[in-house]
C-alpha positions as CSV (number, residue, x, y, z in Angstrom):
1,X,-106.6,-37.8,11.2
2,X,-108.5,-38.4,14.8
3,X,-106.1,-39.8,17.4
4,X,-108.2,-42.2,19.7
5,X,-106.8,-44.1,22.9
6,X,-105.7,-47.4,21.7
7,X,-104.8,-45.9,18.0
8,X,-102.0,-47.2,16.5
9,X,-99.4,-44.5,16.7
10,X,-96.6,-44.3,14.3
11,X,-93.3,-42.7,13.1
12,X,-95.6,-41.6,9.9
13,X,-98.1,-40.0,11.9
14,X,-95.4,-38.1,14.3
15,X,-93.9,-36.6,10.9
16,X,-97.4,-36.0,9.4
17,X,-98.1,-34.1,12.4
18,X,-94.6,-31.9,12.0
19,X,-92.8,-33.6,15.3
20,X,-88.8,-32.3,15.2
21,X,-86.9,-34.5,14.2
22,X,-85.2,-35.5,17.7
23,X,-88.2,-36.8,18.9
24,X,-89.2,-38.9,16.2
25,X,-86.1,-40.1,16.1
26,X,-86.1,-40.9,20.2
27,X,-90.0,-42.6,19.5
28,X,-88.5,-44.6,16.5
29,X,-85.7,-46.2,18.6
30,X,-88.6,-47.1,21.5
31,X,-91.0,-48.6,19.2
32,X,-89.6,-48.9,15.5
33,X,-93.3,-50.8,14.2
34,X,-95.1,-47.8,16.4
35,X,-97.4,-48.3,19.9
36,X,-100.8,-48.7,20.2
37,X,-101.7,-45.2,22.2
38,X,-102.5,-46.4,26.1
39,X,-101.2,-44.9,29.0
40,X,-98.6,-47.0,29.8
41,X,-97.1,-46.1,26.3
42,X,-97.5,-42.6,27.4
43,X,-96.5,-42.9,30.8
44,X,-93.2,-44.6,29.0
45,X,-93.0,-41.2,26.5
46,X,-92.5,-39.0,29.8
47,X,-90.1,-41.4,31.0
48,X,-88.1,-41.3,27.4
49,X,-88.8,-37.3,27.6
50,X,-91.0,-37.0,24.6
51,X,-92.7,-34.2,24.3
52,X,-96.3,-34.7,25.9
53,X,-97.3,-30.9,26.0
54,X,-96.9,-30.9,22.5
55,X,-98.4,-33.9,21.4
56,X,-101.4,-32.8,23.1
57,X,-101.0,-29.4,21.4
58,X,-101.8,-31.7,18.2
59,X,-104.2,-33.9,19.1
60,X,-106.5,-32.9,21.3
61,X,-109.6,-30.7,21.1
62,X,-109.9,-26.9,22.1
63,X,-112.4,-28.4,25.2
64,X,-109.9,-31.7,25.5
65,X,-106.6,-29.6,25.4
66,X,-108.2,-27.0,28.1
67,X,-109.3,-29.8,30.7
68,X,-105.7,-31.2,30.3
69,X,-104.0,-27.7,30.8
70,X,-106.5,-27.7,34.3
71,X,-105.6,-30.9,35.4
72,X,-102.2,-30.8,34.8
73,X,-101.5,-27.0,36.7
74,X,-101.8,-28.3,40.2
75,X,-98.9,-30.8,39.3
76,X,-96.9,-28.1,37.6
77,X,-97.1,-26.1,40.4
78,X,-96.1,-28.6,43.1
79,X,-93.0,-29.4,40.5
80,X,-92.1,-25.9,40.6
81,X,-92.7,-25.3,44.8
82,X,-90.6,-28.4,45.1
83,X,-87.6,-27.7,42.5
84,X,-87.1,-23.9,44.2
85,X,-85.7,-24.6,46.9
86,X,-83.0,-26.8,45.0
87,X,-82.9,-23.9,42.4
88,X,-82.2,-21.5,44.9
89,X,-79.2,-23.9,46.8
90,X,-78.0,-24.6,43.0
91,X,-77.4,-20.8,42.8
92,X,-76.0,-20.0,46.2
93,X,-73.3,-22.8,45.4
94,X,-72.8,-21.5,42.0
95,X,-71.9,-18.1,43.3
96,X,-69.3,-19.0,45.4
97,X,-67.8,-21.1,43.1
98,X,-67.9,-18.5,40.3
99,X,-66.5,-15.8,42.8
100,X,-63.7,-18.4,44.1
101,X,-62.8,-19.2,39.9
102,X,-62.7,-15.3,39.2
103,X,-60.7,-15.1,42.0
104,X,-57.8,-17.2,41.0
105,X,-58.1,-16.6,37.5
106,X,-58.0,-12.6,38.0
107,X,-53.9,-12.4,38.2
108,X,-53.8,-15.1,35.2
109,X,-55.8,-13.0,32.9
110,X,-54.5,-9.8,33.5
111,X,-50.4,-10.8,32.9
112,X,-51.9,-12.6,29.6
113,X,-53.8,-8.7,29.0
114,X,-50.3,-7.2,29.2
115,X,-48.7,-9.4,27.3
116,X,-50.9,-9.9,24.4
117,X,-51.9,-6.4,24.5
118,X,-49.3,-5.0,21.9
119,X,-50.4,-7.9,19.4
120,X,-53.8,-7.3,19.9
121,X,-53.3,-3.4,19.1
122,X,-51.9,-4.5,15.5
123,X,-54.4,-6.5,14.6
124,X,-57.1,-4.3,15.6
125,X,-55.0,-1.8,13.2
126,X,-54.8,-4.3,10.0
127,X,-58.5,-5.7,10.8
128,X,-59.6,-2.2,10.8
129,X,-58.2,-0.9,7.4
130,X,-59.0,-4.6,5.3
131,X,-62.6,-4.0,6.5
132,X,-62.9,-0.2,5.2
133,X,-61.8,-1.5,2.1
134,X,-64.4,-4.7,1.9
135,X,-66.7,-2.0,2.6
136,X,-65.6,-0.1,0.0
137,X,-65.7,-2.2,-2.8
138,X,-68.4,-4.3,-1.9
139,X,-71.0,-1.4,-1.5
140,X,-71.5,-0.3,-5.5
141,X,-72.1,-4.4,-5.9
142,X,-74.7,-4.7,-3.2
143,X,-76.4,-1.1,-4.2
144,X,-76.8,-3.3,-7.9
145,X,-77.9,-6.8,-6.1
146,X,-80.9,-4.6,-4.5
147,X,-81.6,-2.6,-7.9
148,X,-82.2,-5.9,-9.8
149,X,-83.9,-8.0,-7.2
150,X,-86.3,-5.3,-6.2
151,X,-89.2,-6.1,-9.1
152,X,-88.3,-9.9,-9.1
153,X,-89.1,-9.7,-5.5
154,X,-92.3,-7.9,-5.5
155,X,-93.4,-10.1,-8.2
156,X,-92.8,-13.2,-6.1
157,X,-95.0,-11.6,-3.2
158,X,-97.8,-10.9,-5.5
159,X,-98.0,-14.2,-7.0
160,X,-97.6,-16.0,-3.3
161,X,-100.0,-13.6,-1.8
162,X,-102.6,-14.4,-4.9
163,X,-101.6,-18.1,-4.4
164,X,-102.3,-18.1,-0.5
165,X,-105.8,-16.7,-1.1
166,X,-106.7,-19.0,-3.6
167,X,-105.5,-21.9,-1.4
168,X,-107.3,-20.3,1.1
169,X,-110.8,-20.7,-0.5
170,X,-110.3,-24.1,-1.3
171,X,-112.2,-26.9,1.1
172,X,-109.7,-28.5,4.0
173,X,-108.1,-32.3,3.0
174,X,-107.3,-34.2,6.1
175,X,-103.4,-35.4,6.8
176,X,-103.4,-38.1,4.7
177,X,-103.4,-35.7,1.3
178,X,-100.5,-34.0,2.8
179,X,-102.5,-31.5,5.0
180,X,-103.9,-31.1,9.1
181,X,-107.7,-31.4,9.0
182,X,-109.3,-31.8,12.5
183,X,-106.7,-33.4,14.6
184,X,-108.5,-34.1,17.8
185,X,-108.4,-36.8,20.5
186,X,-111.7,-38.6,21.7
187,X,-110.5,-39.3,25.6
């Protein structure tokens, strides 16, 4: 499947291309028929917070894909020099919130330490002696689960790592039989 500007773009292709489920969701309630792929419709996916960086990941080429990773750095970067500074007043307010909550909360957590304490003690006590038994009795059984699943389970890994290779040798299908074959976008 080659992805072309103007290309109709649709909820089928976003699934056939292994989008989560969130976002195709999120493009489905923008444009239920699908958008024909211009930049506006992009420009409108940042503004709905779809995933660009990884719809690039899918569509474009190794050159295409590396020439958007260079043009879009310098931009990264200035969104990163600018958001800092707000980071770093975010954190400074944080703090002194954080101290002033601990604060008040320190007496109120301590009296309900002391009094839960003895409570805690006993079930720490019951907890402690039902899990030695569980333990006990559920050892012998999972000593058997392993015994019997150990061949069945080597089996399995020789038949899917036979079945991998074989696939393997087998000529690539493009999306449309179920498989990714040359996803790239002409820009």
């Amino acid at each position: 499947m080659n992805i072309h500007r103007g290309d109709h773009l649709t909820v089928r292709d976003l699934r056939l291309l292994s989008a989560c489920p969130e976002q195709v969701e999120m493009f489905a309630a923008e444009w239920p028929n699908g958008v024909d792929l211009t930049e506006a419709a992009l420009l409108r996916a940042a503004v709905l917070h779809l995933d660009l960086g990884w719809f690039a990941s899918k569509v474009l080429t190794a050159p295409a894909q590396a020439e958007y990773d260079r043009v879009r750095a310098p931009a990264w970067a200035e969104y990163n020099r600018v958001t800092a500074t707000a980071w770093a007043e975010y954190d400074r307010v944080r703090a002194t919130a954080l101290a002033e909550y601990d604060r008040v909360r320190a007496p109120a957590r301590a009296e309900y330490d002391r009094v839960t304490a003895p409570a805690r003690a006993e079930y720490d006590r019951v907890r402690a002696t039902a899990w030695a038994e569980y333990d006990r009795v559920t050892v012998t059984a999972w000593a058997e689960y392993n015994r019997v699943t150990v061949t069945a389970w080597a089996e399995y890994d020789r038949v899917r790592a036979t079945e991998l290779w074989a696939a393997l040798l087998q000529p690539r299908q493009d999306l449309t039989e179920g498989r990714l074959n040359d996803l790239s976008l002409h820009v």
